[in-house]
Structures are given as C-alpha cells and as structure tokens.
LOVOTOR-512175 format. One record per residue (C-alpha): residue number from 1; residue in three letters; y, z, x. Coordinates in nm, 4 decimals, padded with zeros to 6 digits. Example, Ala and Ser with C-alpha at 12.3 -4.5 7.8 and 13.67 -1.06 7.14 Angstrom:
<sites>
+-----+-----+----------+----------+----------+
!   k !   r !    north !       up !     east !
+-----+-----+----------+----------+----------+
!   1 ! ala ! -00.4500 !  00.7800 !  01.2300 !
!   2 ! ser ! -00.1060 !  00.7140 !  01.3670 !
+-----+-----+----------+----------+----------+
</sites>
This chain:
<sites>
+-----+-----+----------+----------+----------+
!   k !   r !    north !       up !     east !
+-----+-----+----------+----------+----------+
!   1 ! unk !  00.0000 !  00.0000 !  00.0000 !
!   2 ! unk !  00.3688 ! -00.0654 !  00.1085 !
!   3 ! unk !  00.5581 !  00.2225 !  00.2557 !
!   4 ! unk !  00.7670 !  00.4445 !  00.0058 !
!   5 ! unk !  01.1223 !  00.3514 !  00.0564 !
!   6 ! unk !  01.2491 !  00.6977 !  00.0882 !
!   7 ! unk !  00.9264 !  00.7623 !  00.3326 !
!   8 ! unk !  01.1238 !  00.4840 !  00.5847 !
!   9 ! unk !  01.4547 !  00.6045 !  00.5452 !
!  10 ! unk !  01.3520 !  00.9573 !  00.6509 !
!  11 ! unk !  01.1615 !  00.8046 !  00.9108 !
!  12 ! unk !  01.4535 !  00.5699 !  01.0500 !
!  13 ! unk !  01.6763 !  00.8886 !  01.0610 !
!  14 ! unk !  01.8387 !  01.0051 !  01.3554 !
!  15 ! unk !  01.7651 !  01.3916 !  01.3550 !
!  16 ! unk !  02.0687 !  01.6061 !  01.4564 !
!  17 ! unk !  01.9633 !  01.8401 !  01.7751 !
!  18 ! unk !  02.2606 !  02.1284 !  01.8407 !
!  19 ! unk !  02.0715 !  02.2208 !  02.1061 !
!  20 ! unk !  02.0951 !  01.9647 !  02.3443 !
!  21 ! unk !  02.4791 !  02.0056 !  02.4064 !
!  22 ! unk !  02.4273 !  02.3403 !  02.5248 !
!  23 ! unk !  02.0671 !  02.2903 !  02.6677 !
!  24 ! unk !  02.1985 !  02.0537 !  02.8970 !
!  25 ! unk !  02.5237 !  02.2218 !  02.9837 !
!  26 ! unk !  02.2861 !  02.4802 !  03.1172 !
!  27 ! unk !  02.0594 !  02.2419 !  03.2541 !
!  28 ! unk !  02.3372 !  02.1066 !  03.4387 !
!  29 ! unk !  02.4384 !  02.4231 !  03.6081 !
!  30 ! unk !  02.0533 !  02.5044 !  03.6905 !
!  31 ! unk !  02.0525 !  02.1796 !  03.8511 !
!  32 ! unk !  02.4175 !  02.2445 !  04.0490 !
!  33 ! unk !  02.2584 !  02.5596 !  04.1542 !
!  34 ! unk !  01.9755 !  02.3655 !  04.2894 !
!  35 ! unk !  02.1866 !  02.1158 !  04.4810 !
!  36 ! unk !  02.3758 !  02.4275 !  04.6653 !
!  37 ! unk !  02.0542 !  02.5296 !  04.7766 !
!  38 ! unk !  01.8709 !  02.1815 !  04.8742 !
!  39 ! unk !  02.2934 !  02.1055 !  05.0776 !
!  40 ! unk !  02.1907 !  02.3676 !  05.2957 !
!  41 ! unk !  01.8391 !  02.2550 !  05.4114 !
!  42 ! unk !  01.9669 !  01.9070 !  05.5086 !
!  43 ! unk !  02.2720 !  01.7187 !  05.5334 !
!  44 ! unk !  02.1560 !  01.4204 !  05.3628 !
!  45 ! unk !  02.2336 !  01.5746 !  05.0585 !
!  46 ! unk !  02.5883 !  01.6438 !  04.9178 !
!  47 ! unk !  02.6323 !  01.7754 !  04.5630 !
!  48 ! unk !  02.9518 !  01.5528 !  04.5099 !
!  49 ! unk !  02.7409 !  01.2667 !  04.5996 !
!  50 ! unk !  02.5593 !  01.3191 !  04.2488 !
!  51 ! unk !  02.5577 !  01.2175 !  03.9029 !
!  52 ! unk !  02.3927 !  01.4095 !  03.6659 !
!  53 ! unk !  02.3197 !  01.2437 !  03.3428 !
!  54 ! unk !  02.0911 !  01.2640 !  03.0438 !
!  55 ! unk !  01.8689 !  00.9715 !  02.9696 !
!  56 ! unk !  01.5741 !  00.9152 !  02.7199 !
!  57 ! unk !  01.5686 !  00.9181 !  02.3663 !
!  58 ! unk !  01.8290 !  01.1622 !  02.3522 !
!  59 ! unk !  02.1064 !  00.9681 !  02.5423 !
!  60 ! unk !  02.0281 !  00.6770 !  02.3459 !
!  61 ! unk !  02.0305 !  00.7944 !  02.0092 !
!  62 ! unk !  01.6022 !  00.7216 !  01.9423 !
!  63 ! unk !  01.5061 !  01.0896 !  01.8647 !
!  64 ! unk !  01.3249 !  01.1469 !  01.5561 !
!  65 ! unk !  01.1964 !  01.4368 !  01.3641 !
!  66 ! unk !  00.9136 !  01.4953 !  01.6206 !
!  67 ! unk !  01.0821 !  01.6602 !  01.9160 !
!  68 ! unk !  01.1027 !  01.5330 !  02.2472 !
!  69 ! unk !  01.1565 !  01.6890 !  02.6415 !
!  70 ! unk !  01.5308 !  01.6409 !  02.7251 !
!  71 ! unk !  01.5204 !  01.4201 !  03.0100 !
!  72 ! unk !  01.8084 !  01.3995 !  03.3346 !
!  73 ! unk !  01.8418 !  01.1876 !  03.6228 !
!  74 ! unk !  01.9765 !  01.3721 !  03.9486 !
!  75 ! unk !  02.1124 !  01.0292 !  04.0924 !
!  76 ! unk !  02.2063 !  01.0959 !  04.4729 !
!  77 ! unk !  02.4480 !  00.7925 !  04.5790 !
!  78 ! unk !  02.2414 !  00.6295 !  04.8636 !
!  79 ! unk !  02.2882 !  00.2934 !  04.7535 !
!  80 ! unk !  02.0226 !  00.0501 !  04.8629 !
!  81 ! unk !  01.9734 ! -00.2890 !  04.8029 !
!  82 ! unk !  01.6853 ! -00.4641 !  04.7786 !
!  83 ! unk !  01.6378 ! -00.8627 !  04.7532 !
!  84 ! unk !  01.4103 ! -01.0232 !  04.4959 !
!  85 ! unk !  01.3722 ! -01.3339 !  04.7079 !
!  86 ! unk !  01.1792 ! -01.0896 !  05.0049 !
!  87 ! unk !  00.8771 ! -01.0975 !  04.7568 !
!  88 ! unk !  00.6246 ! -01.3691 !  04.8532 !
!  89 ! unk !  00.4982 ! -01.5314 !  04.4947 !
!  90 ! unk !  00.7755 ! -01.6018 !  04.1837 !
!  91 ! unk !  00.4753 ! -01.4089 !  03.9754 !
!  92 ! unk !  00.4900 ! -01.0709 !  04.1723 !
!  93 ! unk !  00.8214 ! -01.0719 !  04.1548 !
!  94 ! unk !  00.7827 ! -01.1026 !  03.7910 !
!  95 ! unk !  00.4719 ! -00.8783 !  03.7106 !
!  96 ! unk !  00.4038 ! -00.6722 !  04.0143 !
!  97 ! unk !  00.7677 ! -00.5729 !  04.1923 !
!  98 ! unk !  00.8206 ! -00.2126 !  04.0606 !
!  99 ! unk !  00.6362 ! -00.0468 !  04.3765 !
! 100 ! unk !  00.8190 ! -00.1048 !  04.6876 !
! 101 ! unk !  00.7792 !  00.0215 !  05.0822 !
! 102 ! unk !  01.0999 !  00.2078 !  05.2073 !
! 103 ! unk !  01.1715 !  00.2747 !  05.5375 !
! 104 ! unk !  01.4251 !  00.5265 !  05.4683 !
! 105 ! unk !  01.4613 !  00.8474 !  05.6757 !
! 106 ! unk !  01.5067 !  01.0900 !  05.4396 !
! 107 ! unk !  01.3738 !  00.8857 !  05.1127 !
! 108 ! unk !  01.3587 !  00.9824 !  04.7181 !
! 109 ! unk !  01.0148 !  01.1890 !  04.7711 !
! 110 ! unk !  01.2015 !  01.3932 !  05.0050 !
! 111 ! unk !  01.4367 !  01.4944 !  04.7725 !
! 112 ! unk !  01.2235 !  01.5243 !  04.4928 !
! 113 ! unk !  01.0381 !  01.7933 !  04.7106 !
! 114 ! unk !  01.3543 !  01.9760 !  04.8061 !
! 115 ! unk !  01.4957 !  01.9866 !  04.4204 !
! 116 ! unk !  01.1469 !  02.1162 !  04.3095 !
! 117 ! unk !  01.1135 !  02.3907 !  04.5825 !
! 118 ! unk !  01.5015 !  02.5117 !  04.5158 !
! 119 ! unk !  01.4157 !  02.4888 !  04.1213 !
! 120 ! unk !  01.0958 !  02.6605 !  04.1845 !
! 121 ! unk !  01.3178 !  02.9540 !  04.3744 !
! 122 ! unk !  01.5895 !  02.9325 !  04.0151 !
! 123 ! unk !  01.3187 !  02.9759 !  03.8092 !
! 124 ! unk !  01.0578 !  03.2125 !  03.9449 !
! 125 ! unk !  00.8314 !  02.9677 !  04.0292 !
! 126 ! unk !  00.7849 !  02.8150 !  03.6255 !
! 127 ! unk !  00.7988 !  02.4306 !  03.7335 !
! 128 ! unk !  00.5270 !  02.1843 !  03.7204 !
! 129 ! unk !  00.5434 !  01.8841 !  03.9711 !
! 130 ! unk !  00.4740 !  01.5590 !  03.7996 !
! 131 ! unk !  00.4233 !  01.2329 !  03.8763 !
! 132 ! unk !  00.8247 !  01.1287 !  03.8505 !
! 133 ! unk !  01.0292 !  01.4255 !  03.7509 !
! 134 ! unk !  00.9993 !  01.8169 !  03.7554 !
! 135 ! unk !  00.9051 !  01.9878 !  03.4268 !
! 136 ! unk !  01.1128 !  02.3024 !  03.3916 !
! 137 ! unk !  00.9510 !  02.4366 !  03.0746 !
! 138 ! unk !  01.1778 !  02.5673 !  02.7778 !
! 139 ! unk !  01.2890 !  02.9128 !  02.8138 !
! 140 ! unk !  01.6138 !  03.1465 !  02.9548 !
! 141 ! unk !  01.7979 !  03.0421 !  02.6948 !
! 142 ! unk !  01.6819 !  02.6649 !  02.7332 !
! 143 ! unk !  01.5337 !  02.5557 !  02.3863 !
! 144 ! unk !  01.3895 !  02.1867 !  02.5721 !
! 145 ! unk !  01.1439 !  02.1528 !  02.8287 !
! 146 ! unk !  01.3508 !  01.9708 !  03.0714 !
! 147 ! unk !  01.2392 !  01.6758 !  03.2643 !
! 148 ! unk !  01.4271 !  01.6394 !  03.5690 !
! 149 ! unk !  01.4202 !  01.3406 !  03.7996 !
! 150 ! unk !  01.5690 !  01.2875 !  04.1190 !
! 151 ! unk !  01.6641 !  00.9168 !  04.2494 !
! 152 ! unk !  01.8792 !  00.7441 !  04.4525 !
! 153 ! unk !  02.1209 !  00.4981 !  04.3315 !
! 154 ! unk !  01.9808 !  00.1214 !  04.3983 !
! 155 ! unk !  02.1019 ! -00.2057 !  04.3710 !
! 156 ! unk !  01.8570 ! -00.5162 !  04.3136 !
! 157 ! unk !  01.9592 ! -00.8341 !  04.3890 !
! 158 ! unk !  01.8531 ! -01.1656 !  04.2511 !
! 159 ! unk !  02.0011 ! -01.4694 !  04.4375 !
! 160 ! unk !  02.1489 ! -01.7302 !  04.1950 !
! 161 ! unk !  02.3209 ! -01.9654 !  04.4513 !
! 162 ! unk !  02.5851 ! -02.0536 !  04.2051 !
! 163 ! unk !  02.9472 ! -01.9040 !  04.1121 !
! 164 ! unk !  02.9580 ! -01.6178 !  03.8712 !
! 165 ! unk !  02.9004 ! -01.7342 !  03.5172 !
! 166 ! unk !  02.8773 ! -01.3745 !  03.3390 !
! 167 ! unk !  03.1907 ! -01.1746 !  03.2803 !
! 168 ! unk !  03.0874 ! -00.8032 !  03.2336 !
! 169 ! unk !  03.3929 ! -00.6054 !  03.1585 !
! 170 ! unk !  03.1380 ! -00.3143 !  03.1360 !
! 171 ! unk !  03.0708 ! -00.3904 !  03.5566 !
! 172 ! unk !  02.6992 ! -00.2984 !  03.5004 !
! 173 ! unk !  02.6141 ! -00.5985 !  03.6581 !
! 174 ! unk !  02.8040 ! -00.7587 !  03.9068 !
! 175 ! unk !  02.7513 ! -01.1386 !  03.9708 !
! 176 ! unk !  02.9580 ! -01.2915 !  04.2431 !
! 177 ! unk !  02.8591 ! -01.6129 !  04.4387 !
! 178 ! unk !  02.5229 ! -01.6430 !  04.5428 !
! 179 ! unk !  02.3847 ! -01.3307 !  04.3946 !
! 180 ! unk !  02.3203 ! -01.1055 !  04.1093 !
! 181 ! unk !  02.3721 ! -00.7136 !  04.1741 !
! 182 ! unk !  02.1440 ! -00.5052 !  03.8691 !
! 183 ! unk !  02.2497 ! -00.1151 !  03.9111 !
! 184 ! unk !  01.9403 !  00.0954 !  03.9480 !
! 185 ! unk !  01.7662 !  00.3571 !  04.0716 !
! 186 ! unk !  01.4645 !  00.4410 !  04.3465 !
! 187 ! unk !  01.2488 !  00.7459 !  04.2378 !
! 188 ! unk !  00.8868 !  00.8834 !  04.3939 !
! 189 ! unk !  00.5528 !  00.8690 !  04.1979 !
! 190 ! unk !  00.3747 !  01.1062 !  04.3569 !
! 191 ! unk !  00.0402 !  00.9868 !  04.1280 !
! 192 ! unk !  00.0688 !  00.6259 !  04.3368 !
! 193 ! unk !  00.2350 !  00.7453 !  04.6210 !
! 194 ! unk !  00.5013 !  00.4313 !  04.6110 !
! 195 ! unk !  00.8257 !  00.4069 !  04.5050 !
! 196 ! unk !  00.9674 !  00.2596 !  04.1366 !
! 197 ! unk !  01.2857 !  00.1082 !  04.0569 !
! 198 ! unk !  01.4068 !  00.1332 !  03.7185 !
! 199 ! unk !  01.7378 !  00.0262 !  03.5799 !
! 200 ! unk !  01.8439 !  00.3600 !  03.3092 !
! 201 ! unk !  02.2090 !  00.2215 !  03.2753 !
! 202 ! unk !  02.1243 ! -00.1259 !  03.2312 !
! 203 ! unk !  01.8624 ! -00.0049 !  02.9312 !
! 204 ! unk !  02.0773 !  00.2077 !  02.7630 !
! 205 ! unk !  02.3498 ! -00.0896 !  02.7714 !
! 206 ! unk !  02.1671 ! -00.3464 !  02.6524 !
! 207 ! unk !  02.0461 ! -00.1362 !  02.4060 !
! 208 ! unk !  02.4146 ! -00.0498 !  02.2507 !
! 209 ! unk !  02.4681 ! -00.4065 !  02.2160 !
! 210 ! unk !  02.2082 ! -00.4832 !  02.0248 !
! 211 ! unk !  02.2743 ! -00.2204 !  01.7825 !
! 212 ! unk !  02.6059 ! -00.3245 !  01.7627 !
! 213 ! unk !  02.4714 ! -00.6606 !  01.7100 !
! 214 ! unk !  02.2900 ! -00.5843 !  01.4080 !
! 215 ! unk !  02.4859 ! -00.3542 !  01.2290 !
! 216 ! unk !  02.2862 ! -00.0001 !  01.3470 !
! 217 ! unk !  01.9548 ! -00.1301 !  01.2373 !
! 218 ! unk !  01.8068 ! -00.1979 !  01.5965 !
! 219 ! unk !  01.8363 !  00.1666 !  01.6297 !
! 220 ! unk !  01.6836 !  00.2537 !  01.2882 !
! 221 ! unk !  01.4015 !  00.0033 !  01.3317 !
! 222 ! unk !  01.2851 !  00.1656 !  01.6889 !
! 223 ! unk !  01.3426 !  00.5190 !  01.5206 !
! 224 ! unk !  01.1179 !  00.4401 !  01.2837 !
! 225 ! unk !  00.8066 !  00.2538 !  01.5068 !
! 226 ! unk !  00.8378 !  00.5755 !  01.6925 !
! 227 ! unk !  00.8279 !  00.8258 !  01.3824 !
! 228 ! unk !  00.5161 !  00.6100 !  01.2268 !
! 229 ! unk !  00.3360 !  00.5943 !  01.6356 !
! 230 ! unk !  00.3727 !  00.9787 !  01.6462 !
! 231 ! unk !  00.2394 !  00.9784 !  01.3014 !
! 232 ! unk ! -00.0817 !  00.7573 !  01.3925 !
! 233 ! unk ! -00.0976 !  00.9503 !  01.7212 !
! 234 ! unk ! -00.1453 !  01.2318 !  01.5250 !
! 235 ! unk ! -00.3299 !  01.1577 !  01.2016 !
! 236 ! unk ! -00.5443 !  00.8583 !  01.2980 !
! 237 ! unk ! -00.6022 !  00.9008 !  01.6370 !
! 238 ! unk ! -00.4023 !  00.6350 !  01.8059 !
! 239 ! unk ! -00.3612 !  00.5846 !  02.1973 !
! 240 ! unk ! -00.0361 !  00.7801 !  02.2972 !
! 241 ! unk !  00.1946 !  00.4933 !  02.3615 !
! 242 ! unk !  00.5761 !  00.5213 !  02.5374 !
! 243 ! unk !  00.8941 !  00.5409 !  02.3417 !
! 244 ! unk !  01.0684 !  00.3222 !  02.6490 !
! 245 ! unk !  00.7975 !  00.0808 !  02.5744 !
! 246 ! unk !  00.8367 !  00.0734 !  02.1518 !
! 247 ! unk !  01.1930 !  00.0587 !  02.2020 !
! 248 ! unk !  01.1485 ! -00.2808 !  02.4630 !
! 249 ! unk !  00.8943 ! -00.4025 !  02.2275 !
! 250 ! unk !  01.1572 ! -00.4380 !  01.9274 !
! 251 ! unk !  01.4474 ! -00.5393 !  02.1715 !
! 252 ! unk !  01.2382 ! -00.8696 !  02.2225 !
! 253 ! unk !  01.2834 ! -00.9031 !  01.8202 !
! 254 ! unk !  01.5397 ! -01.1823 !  01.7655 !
! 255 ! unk !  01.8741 ! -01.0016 !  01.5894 !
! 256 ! unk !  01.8443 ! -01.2118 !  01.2671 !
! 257 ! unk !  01.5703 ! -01.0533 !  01.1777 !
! 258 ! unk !  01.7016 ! -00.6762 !  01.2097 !
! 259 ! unk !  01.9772 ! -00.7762 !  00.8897 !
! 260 ! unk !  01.9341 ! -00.7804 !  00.5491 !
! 261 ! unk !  01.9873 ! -01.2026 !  00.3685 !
! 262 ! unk !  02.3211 ! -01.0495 !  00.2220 !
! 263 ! unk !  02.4323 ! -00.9022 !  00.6231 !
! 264 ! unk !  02.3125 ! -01.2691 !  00.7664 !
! 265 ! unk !  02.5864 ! -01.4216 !  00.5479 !
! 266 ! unk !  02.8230 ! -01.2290 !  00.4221 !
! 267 ! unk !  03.1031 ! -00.9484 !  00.6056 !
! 268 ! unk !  03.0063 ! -00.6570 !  00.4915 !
! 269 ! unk !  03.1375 ! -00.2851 !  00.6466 !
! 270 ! unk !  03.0354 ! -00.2502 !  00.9704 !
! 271 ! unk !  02.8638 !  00.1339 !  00.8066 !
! 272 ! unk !  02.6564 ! -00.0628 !  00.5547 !
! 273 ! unk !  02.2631 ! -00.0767 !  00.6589 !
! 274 ! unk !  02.0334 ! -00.3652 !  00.4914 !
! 275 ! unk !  01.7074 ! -00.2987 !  00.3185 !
! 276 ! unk !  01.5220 ! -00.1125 !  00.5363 !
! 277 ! unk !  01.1943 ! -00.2312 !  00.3817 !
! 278 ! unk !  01.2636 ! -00.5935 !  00.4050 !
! 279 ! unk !  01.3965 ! -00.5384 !  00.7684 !
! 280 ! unk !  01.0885 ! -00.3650 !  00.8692 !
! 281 ! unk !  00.8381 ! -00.5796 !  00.7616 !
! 282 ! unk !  00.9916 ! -00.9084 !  00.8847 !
! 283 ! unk !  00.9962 ! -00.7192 !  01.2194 !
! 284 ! unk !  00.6092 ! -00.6532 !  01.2192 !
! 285 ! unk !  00.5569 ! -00.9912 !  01.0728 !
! 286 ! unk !  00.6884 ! -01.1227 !  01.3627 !
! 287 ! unk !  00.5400 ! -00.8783 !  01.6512 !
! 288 ! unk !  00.1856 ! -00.9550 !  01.4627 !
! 289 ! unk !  00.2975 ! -01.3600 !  01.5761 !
! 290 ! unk !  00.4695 ! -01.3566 !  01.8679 !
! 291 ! unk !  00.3663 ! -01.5000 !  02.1958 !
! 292 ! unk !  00.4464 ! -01.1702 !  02.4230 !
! 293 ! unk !  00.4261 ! -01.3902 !  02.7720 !
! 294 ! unk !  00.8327 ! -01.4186 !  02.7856 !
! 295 ! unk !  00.8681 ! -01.0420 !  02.6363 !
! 296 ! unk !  01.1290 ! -00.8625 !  02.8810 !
! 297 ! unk !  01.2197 ! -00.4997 !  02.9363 !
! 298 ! unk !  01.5363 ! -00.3695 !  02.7505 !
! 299 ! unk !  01.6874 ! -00.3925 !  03.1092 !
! 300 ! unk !  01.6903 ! -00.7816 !  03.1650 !
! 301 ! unk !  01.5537 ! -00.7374 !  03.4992 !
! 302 ! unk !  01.1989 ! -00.6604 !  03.4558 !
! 303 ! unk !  00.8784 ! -00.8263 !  03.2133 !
! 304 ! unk !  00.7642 ! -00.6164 !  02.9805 !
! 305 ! unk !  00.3885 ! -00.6723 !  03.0409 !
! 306 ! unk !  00.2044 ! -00.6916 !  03.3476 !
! 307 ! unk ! -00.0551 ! -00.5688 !  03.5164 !
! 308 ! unk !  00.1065 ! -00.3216 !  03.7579 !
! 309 ! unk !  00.1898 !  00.0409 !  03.7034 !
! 310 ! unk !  00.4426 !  00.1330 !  03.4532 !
! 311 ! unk !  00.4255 ! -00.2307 !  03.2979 !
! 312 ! unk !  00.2230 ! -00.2462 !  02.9573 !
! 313 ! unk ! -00.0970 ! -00.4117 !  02.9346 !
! 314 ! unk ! -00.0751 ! -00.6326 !  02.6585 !
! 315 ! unk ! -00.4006 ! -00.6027 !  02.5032 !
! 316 ! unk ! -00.2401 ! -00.2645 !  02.4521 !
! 317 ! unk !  00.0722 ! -00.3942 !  02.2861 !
! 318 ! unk ! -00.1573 ! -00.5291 !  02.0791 !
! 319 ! unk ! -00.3264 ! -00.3327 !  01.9630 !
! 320 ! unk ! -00.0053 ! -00.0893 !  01.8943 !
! 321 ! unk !  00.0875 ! -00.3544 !  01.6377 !
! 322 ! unk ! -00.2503 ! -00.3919 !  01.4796 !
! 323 ! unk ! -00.2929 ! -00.0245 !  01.4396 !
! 324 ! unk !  00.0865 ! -00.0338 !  01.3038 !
! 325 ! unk ! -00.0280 ! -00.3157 !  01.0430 !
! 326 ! unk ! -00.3204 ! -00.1321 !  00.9567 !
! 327 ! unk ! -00.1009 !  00.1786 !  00.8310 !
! 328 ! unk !  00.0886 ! -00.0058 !  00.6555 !
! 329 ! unk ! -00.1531 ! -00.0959 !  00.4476 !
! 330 ! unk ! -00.3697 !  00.1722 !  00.4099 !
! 331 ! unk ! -00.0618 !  00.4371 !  00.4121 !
! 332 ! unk ! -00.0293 !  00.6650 !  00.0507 !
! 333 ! unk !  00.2595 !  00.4842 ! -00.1076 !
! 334 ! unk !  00.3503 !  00.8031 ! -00.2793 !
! 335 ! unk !  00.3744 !  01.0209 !  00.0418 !
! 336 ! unk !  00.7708 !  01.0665 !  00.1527 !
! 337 ! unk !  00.7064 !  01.3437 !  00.3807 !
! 338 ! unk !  00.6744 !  01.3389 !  00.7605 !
! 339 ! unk !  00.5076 !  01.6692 !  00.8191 !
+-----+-----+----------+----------+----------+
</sites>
C-alpha cells in the first residue's frame, strides 16, 4: 500500500535539536583545551591554525527523528596539494583515488594520535579510537556522543589546460588557467592504514544549491530516505547503509523531478513545498531505472560507486532501492507514526 501522507510529512521533517548549540559550544572548548595541550608536545601544531566546524547531518540540515552523533572536523591548515594527473589509469583516478601515500613529516595520523591522547587526559580516559575520528561519548553535560575528526586542509587539483570558465563567487573552488583547485581535507583511517581525502565544504555546498534549486524539497526528500532506511534498519532487518551515501544517491536525481507539475510551471512562494507523495515516488521511480555508472558524490569531485574503500558498491545501492520499493508496498497505509 502507498505511504500515508501524513506518515511522509513527519518523516520529511527536520527535527529541532536545542542541544546541539550548546553541545557543541562545549565541544568546542573541550577541543580548544585539547589543542593547548597537543601545542605543547610539538610545534607543528598551532591552535590559531584551526578551524573547528560541525559537519554531518547536523550542519546540513538532514537530521531526522532518529538521533544522530554530532560530528566536527578539527581542520589544521597544512595545505597540501595533490595532482589528479600523478595517478597512472583515467579509471583509478575515477574509482580508486581516495587512499593516497604521504610523505609528510608530521602527517594527519600524527595528529589524530596527539588529539586522542590530550582528549583521553580531558576526559578521564572515556574515548574510543575509531577508524577516522575519536568518539567522546555523551556525558559532562554533553547530551551527543561527539565524533571528532582531525584533518589537514587539502587542495586537489585537476588540470583542465584551458582558461577559467566557472565563476564561483562562493571561492570553494578556484579555477584559474590550467587547473582546477577542489578544497578538501586529508584524514587517517587507522582500519586501512592510508590516508582519505574528502571534500566536507564542497558537499555541504553543493548540497545548499540544490535545495535552493528545488524549492526545499531536496532536503525533505533525503530526510525522508533516511527516516524510512532507519526504519527498515530497524524493523525489517536491512543492511545499515550511510546517510552521506543516501544523501549522494538523491543528489544524482535530476531537479525536475524534486517539484510538484504546479512548481515546474508556475512562481509560486519560494516557502511553498509540492506534494510530497508525488515527489517521492517519481524519485524512486527513477533510482529503480537509472543507470548508476555516471552517479557522482555530492562533492563533484569523486564517483559515487566504486570498488575502493569508502565508495559504495553498487550491487549495494541496489539493493537499498529494492528494499526501499519493497516497503513501499508492503508498508501499513494507516500507520503515521515513526516510533
């Protein structure tokens, strides 16, 4: 049976946290502490050479009813750059270039180590070392588990061997002759003992524009895949799958189909939302068709699938959607409650 209409408006809904203002206000000034502590173990590291920021579903506006960690980025500005044309095959670059070799002195799992020794010391020894980040678990007046990531800032470079034709008044990327610049940052997987670039400004960019591009609904659209994935996860047994990878998933969704008929013609105010039920199923009807081989990451920079680490398998994708099709037609239209 089709979804109840007032089960996909709850489940589009943007759920009001008061908590993260001030959990990250003190987050911020556990993590300051941190950086006073780590400044004195090695010069490398300057606390007014870094930007704290929140990321995650949280910084861009995706949480939903079922609560998630509140996730930072400790950015240290070490810029690197890195060129895409050093990688030997077009397809690596494409499918297999999120692991690179360093040959930094004093290099992101460094400071990873430092941060999670000083937090250790700030927090009587509560952390958990993960794969990317340190888990400082909720507590001390901290209401979110808080998943902490040091990085260092990175630049990736594409060469283009042509004058600039993209204007970004934003600056997130910079194009000038010859070469593409994509802002991003270096971080330590412990698990595969390489280093990832990912682009967290770029994502949450692109993002805004395509919310802004179709009237909010991009936003209520991946709000709701992730409501209905935690509900699957949780009821019917699903595969845990990534809110960064739902969210890229629906970003390779062509805009047309995130508006209502009446929004595709007519001016409406920019406040007014289409049908959410019409928008929802044209957006599964097409991720139940589409050829995924072109899919990109929300960032521009990266594919979306691939067989590397911290790509997604397609198969997998796949198999997201079917399950996703499946609930939709086998979900109680009568039910309107998340719980």
């Amino acid at each position: 049976m089709p979804f109840n209409s007032a089960f996909l408006e709850t489940a589009a809904r943007q759920i009001e946290v008061k908590s993260v203002e001030t959990d990250y206000d003190a987050a911020f000034a556990l993590i300051n502490k941190a950086l006073k502590i780590v400044a004195t173990q090695t010069q490398n590291v300057n606390p007014s050479d870094v930007d704290v920021y929140i990321h995650g579903s949280y910084a861009l506006n995706t949480n939903i009813y079922f609560p998630s960690n509140l996730e930072i980025m400790v950015e240290l500005k070490r810029t690197s750059t890195y060129d895409a044309e050093s990688f030997p095959h077009p397809k690596y670059r494409l499918h297999n270039n999120y692991f690179i070799g360093t040959t930094f002195a004093f290099n992101p799992s460094d400071f990873y180590e430092l941060m999670f020794s000083a937090l250790q010391e700030l927090t009587g020894r509560k952390c958990e070392a993960q794969d990317k980040f340190i888990l400082v678990p909720a507590g001390n007046n901290i209401k979110h588990a808080l998943e902490i990531t040091p990085c260092f800032t990175f630049n990736y470079v594409e060469r283009t061997g042509r004058e600039p034709v993209i204007t970004d008044p934003t600056l997130q990327v910079q194009e000038s002759f010859g070469e593409r610049v994509f802002p991003g940052v270096i971080l330590y997987d412990h698990s595969a003992s390489s280093h990832i670039v990912t682009f967290p400004r770029l994502h949450a960019l692109n993002g805004t524009g395509k919310d802004l591009a179709t009237r909010g609904n991009f936003l209520r659209i991946v709000r709701m895949f992730k409501t209905l994935t935690k509900i699957g996860e949780r009821e019917m047994e699903w595969n845990p799958t990534r809110g960064y990878f739902i969210q890229c998933l629906l970003f390779n969704v062509p805009n047309r189909l995130f508006l209502s008929n009446i929004e595709q013609t007519q001016t409406l105010d920019p406040t007014t939302t289409g049908d959410i039920d019409a928008i929802f199923y044209k957006v599964l009807n097409y991720l139940l068709n589409a050829n995924y081989d072109e899919f990109v990451c929300q960032n521009l920079v990266w594919k979306l699938f691939g067989a590397a680490r911290e790509f997604w398998d397609p198969n997998s994708a796949k198999t997201f959607i079917k399950n996703m099709h499946e609930l939709y037609i086998t979900f109680p239209e009568s039910r309107t409650n998340l719980a």
